[in-house]
C-alpha positions in Angstrom: -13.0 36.8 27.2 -11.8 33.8 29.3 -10.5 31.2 27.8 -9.0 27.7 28.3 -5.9 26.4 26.1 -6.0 22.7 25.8 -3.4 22.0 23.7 0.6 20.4 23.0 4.4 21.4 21.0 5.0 24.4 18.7 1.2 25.2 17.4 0.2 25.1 20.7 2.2 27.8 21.9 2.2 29.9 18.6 -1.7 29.7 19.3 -0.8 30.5 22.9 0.8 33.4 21.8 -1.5 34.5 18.9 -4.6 34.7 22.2 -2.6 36.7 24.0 -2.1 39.4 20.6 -5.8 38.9 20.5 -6.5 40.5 23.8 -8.1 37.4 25.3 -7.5 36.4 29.2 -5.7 33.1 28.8 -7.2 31.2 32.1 -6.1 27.9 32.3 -3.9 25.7 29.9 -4.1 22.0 29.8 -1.6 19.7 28.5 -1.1 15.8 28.4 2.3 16.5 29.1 4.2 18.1 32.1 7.4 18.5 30.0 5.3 20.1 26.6 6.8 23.6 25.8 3.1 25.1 25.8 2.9 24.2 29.9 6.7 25.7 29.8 5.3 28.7 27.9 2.3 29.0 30.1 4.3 28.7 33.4 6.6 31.6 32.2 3.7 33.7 31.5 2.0 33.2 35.1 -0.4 31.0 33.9 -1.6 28.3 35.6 -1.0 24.9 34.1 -2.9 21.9 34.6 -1.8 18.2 33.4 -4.9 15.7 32.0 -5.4 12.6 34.4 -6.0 10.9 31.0 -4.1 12.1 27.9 -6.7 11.0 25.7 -9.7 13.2 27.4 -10.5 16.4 28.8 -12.5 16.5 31.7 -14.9 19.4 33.3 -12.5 19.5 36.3 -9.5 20.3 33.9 -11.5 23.5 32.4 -11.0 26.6 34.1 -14.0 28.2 36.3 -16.0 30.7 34.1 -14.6 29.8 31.2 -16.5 31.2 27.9 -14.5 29.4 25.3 -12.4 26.5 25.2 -9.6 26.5 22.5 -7.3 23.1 21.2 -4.4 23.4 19.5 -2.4 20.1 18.8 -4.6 18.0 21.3 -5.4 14.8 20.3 -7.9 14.3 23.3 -11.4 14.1 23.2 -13.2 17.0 25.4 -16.0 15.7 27.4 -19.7 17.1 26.7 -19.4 18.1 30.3 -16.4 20.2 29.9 -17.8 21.6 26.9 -21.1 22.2 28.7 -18.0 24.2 31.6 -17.5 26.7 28.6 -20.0 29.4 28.0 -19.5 29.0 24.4 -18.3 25.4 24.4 -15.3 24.6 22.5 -13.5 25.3 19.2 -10.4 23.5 17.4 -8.2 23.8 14.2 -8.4 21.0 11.6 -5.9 21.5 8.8 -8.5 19.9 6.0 -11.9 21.7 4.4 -13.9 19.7 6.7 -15.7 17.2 6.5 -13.1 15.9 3.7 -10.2 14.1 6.0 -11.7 14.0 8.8 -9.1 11.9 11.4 -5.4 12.3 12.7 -3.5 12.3 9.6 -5.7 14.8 7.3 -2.2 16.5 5.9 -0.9 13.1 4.7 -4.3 12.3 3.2 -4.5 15.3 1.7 -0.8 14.5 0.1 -1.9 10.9 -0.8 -4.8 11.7 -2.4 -3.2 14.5 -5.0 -5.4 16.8 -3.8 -4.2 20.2 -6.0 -5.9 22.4 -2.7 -5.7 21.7 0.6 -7.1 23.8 3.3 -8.0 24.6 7.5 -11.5 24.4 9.7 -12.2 26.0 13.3 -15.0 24.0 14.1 -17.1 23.6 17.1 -15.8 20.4 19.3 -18.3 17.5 19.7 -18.8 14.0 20.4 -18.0 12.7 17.4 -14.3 13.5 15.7 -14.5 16.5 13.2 -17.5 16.7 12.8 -18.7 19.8 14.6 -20.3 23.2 13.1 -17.6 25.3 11.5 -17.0 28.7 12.4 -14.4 29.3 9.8 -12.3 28.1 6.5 -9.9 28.9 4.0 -8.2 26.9 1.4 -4.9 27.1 0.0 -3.2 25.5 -3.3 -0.5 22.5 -2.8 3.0 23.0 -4.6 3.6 19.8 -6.6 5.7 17.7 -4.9 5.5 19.2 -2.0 5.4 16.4 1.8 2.6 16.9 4.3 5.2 18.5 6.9 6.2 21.1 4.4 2.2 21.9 3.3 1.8 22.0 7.0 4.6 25.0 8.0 4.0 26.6 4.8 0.9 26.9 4.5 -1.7 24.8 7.0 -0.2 26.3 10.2 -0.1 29.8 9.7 -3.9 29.3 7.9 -4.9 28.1 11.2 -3.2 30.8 13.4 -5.3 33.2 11.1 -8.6 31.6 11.5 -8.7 31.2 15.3 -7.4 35.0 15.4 -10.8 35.1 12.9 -13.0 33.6 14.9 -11.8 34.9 18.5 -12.3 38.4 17.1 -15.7 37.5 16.4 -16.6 35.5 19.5 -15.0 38.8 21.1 -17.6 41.4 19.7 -20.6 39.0 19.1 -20.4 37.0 22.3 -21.0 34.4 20.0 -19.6 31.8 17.4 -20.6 31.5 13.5 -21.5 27.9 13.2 -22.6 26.0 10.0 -23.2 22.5 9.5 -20.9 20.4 8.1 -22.1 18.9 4.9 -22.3 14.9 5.9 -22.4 13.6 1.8 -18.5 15.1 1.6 -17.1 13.3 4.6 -14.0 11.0 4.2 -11.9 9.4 6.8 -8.5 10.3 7.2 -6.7 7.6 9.3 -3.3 7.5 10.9 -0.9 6.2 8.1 1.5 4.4 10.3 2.5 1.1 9.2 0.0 -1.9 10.4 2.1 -3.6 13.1 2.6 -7.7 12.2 
């Protein structure tokens, strides 16, 4: 299986790596930044490493020829319908929420704020609109009282998602397919970017 990494910082390359456990031919990897330790990663492995023109999408000129899957892992770009359509099997990424609850950037923190006692991580399917594709895979996990999103997040949320793409990859490997099942669109909520409103 051929795949194309779009993805930044330390879960991109522990996802990086995990592929490569998988037995998956690692194609292409595309960052928004030259510098990021995945294109460093990729670059020592011998693979080749291409840079966005726009850090906030992913175009079908960035996606490796005969790709069947494209994975993101700590992108916060948008991938075009074209380069999903440059994907045999499109596109999959890791959300660390049970989707469609916090859907958005900062699902860790809402899932904090909100006193939620279980928290939890998607693979869905990529599409136009944020979070909202098919999902191929979840698992939920409780949250230690008291606990801050970062620590939920390297306890817990990270290594969840590790699992689930190694899930789902497996799958895609010996089904030539990907489970999908429709996100339920009456349990949506928003999960916003909590940075403070600049005055």
């Amino acid at each position: 299986m051929r795949i194309t990494l779009v993805g930044s910082r330390h879960f991109g390359v522990t996802t990086f790596d995990m592929l490569r456990q998988h037995g998956v031919d690692i194609v292409r990897v595309v960052v928004a930044d030259d510098d990021d330790r995945l294109a460093a990663a990729a670059r020592a492995a011998g693979i080749g490493v291409v840079m966005q023109a726009d850090p906030k999408l992913v175009t079908a000129s960035e996606i490796a020829p005969d790709t069947d899957l494209i994975v993101t892992a700590h992108s916060h770009a948008r991938v075009s319908r074209e380069a999903l359509h440059a994907a045999r099997l499109g596109g999959i990424g890791y959300h660390p929420s049970l989707l469609p609850r916090h859907r958005g950037l900062a699902a860790v923190e809402w899932t904090i704020k909100a006193g939620d006692p279980i928290a939890g991580g998607t693979i869905y399917h990529l599409a136009d609109r944020m979070d909202s594709g098919a999902i191929a895979a979840q698992d939920w996990v409780f949250v230690r009282k008291g606990e801050t999103a970062r620590e939920l997040w390297e306890r817990a949320l990270a290594p969840l998602g590790q699992r689930l793409f190694g899930e789902v990859i497996d799958y895609a490997k010996a089904h030539k397919a990907l489970p999908a099942k429709p996100q339920d669109e009456q349990f949506a909520t928003q999960a916003p970017s909590l940075s403070p409103a600049r005055h």
